[in-house]
C-alpha positions as a Markdown table, in Angstrom:
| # | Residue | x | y | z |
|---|---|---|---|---|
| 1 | Unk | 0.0 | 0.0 | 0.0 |
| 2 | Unk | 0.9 | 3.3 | -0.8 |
| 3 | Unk | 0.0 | 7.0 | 0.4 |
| 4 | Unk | -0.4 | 6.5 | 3.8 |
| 5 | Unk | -0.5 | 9.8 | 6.2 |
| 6 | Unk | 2.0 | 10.4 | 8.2 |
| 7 | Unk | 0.9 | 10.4 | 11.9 |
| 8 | Unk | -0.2 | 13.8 | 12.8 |
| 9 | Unk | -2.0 | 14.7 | 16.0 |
| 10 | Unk | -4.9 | 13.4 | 16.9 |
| 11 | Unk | -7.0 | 17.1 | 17.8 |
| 12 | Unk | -6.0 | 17.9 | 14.5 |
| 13 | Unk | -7.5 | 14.8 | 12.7 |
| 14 | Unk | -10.2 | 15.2 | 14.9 |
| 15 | Unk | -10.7 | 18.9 | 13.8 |
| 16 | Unk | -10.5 | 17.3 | 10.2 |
| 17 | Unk | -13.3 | 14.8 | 10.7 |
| 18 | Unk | -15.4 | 17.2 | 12.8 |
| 19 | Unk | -15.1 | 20.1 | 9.7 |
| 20 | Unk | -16.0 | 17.3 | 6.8 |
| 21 | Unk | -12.9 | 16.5 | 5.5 |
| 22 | Unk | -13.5 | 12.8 | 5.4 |
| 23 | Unk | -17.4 | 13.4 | 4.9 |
| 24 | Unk | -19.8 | 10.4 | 4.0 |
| 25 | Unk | -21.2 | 9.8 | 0.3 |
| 26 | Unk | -24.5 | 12.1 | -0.3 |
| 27 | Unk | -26.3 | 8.5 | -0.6 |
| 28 | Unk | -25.5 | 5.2 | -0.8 |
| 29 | Unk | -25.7 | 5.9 | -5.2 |
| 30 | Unk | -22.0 | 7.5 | -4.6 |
| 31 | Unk | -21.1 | 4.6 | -2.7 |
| 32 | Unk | -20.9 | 0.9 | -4.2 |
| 33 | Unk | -24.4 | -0.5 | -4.2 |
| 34 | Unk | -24.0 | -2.5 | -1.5 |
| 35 | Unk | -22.2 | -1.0 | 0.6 |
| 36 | Unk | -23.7 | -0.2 | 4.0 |
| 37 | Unk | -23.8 | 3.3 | 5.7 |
| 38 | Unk | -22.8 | 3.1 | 9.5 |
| 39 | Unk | -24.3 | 6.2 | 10.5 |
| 40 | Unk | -27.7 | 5.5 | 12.3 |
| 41 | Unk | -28.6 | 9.4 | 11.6 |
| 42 | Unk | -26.5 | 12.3 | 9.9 |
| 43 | Unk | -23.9 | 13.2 | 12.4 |
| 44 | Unk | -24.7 | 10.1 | 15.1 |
| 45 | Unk | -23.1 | 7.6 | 16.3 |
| 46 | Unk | -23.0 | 4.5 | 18.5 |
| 47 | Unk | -23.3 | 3.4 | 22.3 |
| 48 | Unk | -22.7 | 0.2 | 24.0 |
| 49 | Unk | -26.2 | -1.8 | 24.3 |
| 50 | Unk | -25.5 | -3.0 | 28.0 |
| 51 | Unk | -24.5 | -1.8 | 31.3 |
| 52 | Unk | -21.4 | -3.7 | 31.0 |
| 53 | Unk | -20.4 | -2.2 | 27.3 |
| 54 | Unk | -16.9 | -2.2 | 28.3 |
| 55 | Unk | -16.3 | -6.0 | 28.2 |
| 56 | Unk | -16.5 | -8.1 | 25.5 |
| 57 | Unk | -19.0 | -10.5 | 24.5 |
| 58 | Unk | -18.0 | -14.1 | 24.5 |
| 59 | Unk | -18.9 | -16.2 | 21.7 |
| 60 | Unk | -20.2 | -19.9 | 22.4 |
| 61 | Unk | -17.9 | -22.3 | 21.0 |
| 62 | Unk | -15.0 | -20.6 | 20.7 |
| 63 | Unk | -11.9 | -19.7 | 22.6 |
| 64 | Unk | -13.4 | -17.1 | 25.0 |
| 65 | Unk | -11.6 | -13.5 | 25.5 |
| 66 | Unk | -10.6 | -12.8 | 29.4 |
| 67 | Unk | -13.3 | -12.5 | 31.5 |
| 68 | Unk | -14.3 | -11.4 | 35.3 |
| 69 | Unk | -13.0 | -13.9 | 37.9 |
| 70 | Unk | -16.6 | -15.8 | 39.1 |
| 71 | Unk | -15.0 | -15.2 | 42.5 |
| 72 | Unk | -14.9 | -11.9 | 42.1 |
| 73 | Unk | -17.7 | -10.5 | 39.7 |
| 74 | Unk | -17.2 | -7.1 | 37.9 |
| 75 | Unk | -19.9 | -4.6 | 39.0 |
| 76 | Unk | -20.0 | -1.3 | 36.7 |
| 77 | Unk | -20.9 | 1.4 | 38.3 |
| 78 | Unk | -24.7 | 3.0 | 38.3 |
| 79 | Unk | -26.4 | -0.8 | 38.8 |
| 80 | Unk | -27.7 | 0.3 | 42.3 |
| 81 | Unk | -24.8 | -1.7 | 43.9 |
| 82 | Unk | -21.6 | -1.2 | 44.9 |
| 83 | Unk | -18.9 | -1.3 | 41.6 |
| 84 | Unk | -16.0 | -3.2 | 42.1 |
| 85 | Unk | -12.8 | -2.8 | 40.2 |
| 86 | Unk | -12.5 | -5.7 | 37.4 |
| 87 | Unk | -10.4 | -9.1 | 38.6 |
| 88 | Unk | -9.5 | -11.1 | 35.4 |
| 89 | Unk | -10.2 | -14.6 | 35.3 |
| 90 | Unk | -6.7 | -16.6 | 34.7 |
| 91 | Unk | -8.1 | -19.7 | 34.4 |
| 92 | Unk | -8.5 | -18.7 | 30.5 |
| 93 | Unk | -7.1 | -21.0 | 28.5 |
| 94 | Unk | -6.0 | -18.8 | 26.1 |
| 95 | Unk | -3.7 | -17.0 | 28.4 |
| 96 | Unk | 0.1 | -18.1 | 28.2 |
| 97 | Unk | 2.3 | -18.5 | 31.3 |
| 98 | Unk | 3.7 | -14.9 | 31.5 |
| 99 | Unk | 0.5 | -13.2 | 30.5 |
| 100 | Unk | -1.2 | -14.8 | 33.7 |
| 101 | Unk | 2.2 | -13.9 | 35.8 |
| 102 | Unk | 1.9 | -10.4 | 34.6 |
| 103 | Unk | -1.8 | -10.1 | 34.8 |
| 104 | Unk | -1.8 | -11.4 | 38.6 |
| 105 | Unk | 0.1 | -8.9 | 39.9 |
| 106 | Unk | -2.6 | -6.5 | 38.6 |
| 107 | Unk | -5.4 | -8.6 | 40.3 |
| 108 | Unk | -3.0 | -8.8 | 43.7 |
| 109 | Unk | -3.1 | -5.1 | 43.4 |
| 110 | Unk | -6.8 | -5.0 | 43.0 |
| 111 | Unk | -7.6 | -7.2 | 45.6 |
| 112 | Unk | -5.3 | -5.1 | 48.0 |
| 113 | Unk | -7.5 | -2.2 | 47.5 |
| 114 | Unk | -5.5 | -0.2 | 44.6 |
| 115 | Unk | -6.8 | 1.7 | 41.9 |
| 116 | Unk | -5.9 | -0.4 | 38.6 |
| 117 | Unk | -4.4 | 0.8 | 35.9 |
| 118 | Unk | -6.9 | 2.0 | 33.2 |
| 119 | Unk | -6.4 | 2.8 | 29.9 |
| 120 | Unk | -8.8 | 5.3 | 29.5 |
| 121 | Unk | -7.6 | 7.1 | 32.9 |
| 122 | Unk | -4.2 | 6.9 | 31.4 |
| 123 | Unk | -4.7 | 9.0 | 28.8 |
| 124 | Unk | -2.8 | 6.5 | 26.7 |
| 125 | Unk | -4.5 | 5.0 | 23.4 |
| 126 | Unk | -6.8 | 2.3 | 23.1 |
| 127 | Unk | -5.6 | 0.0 | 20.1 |
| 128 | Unk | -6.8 | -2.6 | 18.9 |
| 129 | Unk | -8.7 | -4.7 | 19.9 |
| 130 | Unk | -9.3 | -2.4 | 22.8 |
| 131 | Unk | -11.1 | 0.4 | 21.1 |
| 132 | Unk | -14.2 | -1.7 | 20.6 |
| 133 | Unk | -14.9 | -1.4 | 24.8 |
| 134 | Unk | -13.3 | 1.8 | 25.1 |
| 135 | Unk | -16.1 | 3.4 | 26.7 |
| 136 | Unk | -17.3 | 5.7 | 29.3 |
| 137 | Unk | -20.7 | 7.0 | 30.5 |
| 138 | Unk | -21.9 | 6.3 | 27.2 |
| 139 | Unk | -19.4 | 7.9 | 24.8 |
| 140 | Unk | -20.3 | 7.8 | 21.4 |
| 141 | Unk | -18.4 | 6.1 | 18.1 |
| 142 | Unk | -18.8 | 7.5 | 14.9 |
| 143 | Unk | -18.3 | 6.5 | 11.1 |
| 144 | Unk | -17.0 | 8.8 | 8.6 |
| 145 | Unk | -16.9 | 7.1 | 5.3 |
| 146 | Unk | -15.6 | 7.6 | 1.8 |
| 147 | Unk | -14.6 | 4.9 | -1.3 |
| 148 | Unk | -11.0 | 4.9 | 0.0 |
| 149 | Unk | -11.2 | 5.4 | 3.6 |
| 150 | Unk | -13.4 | 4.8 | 7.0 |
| 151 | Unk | -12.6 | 6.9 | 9.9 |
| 152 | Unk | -13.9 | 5.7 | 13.3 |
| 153 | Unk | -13.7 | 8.8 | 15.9 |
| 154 | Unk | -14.2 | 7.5 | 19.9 |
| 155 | Unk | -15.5 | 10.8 | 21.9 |
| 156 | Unk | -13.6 | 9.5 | 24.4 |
| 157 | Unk | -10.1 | 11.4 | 24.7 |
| 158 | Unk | -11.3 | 11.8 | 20.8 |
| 159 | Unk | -9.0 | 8.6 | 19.6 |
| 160 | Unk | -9.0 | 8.8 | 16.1 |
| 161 | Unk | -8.8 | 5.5 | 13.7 |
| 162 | Unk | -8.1 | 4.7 | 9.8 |
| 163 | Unk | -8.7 | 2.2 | 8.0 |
| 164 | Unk | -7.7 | 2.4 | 4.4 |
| 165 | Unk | -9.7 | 0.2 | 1.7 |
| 166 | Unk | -9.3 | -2.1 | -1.0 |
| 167 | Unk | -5.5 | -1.7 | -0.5 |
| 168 | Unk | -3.2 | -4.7 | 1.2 |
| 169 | Unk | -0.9 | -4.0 | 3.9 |
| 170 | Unk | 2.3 | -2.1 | 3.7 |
| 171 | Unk | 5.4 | -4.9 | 3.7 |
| 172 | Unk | 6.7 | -3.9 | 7.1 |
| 173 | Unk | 4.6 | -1.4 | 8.9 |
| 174 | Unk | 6.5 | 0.4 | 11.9 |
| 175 | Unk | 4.5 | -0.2 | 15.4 |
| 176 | Unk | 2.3 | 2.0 | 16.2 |
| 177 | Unk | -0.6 | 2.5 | 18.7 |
| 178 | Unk | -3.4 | 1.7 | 16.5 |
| 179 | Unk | -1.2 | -0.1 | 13.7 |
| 180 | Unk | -2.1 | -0.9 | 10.6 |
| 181 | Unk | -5.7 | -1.0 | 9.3 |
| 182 | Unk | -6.7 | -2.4 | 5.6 |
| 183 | Unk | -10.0 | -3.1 | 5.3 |
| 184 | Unk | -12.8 | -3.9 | 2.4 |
| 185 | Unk | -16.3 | -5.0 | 2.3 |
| 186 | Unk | -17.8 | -8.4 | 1.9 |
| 187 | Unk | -21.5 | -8.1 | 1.5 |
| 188 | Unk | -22.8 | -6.4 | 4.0 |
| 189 | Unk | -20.2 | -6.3 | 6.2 |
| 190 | Unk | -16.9 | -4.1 | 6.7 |
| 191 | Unk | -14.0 | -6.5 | 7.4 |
| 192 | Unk | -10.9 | -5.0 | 8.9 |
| 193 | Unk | -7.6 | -6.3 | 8.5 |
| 194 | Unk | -4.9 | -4.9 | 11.7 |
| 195 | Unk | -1.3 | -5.4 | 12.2 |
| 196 | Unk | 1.5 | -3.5 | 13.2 |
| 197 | Unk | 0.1 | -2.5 | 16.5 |
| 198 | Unk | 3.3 | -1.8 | 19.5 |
| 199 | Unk | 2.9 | -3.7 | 22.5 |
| 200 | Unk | 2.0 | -0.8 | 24.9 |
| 201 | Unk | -1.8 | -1.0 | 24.9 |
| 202 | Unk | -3.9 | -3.9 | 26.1 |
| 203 | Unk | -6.8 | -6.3 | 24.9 |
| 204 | Unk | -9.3 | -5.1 | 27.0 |
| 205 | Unk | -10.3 | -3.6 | 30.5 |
| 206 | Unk | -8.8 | -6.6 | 32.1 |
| 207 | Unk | -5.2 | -5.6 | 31.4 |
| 208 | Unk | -4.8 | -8.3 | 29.3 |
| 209 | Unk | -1.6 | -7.9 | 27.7 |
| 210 | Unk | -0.1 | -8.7 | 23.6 |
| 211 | Unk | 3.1 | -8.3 | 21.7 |
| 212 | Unk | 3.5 | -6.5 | 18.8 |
| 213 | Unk | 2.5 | -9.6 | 17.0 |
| 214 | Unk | -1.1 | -9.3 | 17.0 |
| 215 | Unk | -3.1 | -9.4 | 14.5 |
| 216 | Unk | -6.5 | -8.3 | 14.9 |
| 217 | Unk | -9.6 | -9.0 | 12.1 |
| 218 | Unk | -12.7 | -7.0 | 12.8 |
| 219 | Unk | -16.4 | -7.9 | 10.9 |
| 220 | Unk | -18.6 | -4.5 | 11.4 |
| 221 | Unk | -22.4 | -5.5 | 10.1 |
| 222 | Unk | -25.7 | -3.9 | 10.7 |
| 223 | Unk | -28.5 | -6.2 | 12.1 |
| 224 | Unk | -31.9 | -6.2 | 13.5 |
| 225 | Unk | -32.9 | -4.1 | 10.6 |
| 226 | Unk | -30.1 | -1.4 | 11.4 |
| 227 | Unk | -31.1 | -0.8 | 15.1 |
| 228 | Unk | -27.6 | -2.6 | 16.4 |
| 229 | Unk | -23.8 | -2.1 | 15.0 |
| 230 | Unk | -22.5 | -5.6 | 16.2 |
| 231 | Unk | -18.5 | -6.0 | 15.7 |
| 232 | Unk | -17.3 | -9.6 | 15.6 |
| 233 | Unk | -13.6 | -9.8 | 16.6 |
| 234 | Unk | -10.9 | -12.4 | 16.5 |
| 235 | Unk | -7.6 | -12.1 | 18.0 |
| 236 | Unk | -4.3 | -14.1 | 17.2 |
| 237 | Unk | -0.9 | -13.3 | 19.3 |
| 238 | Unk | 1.4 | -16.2 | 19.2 |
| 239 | Unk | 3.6 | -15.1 | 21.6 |
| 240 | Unk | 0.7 | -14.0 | 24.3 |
| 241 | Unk | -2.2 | -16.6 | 24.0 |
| 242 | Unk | -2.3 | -20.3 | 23.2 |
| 243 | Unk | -5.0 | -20.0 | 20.9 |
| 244 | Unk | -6.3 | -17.2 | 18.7 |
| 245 | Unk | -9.9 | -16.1 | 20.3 |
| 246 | Unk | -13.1 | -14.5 | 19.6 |
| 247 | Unk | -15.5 | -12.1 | 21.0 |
| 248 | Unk | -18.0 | -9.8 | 19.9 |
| 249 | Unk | -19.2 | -5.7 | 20.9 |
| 250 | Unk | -22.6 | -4.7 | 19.9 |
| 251 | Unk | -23.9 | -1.0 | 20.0 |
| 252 | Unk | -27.0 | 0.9 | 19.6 |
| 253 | Unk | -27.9 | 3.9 | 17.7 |
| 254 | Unk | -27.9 | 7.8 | 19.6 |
| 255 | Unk | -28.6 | 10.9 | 18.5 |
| 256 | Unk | -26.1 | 12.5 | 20.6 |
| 257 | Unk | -23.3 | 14.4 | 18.3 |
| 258 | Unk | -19.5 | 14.7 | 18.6 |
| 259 | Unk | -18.3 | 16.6 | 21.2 |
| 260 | Unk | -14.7 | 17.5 | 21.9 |
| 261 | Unk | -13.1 | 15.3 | 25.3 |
| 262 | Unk | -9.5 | 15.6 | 24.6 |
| 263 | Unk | -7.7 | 13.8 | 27.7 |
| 264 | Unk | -4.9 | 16.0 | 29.6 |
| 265 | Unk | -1.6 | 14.0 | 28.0 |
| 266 | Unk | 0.8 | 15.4 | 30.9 |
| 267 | Unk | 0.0 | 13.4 | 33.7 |
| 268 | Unk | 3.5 | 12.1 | 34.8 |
| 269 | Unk | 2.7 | 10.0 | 37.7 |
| 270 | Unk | -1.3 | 9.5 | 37.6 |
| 271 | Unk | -2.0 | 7.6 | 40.3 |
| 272 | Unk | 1.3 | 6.3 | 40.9 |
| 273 | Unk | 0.6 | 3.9 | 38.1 |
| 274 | Unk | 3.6 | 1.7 | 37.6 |
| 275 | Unk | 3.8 | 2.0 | 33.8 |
| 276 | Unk | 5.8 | 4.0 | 31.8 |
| 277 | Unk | 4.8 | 8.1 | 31.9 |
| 278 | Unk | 3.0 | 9.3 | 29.1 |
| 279 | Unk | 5.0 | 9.8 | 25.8 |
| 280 | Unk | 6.1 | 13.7 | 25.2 |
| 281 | Unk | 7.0 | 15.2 | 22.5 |
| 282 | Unk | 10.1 | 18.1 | 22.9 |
| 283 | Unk | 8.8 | 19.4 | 19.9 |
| 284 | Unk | 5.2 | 20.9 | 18.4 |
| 285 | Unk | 4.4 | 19.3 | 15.4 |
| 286 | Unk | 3.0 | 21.9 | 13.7 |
């Protein structure tokens, strides 16, 4: 592939998606005839269907993603009980021996009474696959959508995705937060090819670690007549679980609009999380 962007900030891109620069076709006649629209209203977006929108949904028969420890059930918060921090469940299968040892500290923290590490409350990117339950409070996701390019936009700390279509992947693409995204559509649905991620974000809420290895295949398709986005998701790491697995995020139409949330990006020691500070750059880039 050819005539990639370089990597700019993500306010500006934001500003760019926000001021139409990466606008949707007039009607689905400018776009291939059956190509599907995901934009439930002009200038909407998407929520997670369920209280618990920031976890994955398993799917039965398959290698499961990591899940809440049954002896320790996640709570979200605004269920009328008392929330609870997530505990992941090691017992996954999927999970290779240093993943676990990793991921236990992060449990031993949690059931000392520590705040956990959060991507979200980081400030740091989401990646992939952890931008589909990168959600708070019912944050919006939003399509913008052209013949040679989707862009997804996350209100939250406005993370800004590409994915370029009908073009294969570049032969060595440099690591990057949200890596790589190729993508075309089959039918109905938008399948999205990812590689080329670094190995600083997780696979979801429960810390679940990867290596830049990963290679993440999305399926985006509209069902129950358009009234539900569901995203099917399957994850393959060879060097961090034993087995690729799958999982799937479903969300539902709002009419809220796109609102600016950057996220404060100088937080040196938030929480006294024991990761590495946030990146800074010595430099403007504009």
């Amino acid at each position: 592939m050819t005539g990639l962007k370089p990597g700019i900030a993500r306010a500006a891109l934001l500003g760019a998606a926000c001021a139409g620069v990466l606008l949707m076709p007039a009607s689905a006649a400018d776009h291939a005839s059956a190509v599907p629209l995901f934009t439930p209203q002009p200038n909407s977006g998407w929520v997670p269907d369920r209280p618990t929108g920031d976890d994955f949904i398993p799917v039965p028969g398959m290698a499961s993603p990591v899940m809440s420890d049954p002896k320790h059930p996640y709570i979200p918060n605004g269920g009328g009980r008392q929330p609870t921090y997530r505990v992941a469940d090691l017992t996954n299968p999927i999970l290779k021996p240093w993943a676990i040892a990793k991921m236990k500290k992060a449990n031993d923290d949690v059931l000392a009474g520590k705040v956990p590490y959060i991507t979200r409350e980081r400030c740091w990117p989401a990646g992939v696959p952890g931008s589909l339950v990168f959600t708070r409070g019912g944050q919006p996701l939003f399509f913008y959508q052209s013949k040679t390019e989707v862009t997804m936009v996350n209100e939250l700390n406005a993370e800004v995705r590409h994915i370029y279509l009908n073009v294969p992947h570049t032969k060595n693409p440099k690591p990057s937060w949200y890596g790589e995204s190729v993508g075309h559509f089959e039918g109905d649905e938008l399948v999205i090819d990812t590689i080329g991620l670094n190995d600083r974000t997780t696979a979801d809420n429960y810390r679940t670690p990867h290596t830049d290895k990963i290679h993440v295949v999305e399926r985006y398709k509209l069902i129950e007549g358009g009234k539900t986005l569901q995203a099917t998701v399957t994850v393959d790491d060879p060097e961090t679980f034993n087995m690729p697995w799958t999982a799937i995020q479903r969300w539902k139409p709002t009419d809220r609009i796109l609102a600016e949330n950057p996220c404060a990006e100088n937080n040196s020691d938030f929480l006294g999380y024991d990761v590495v500070p946030i990146p800074q750059a010595n430099n403007p880039d504009f």
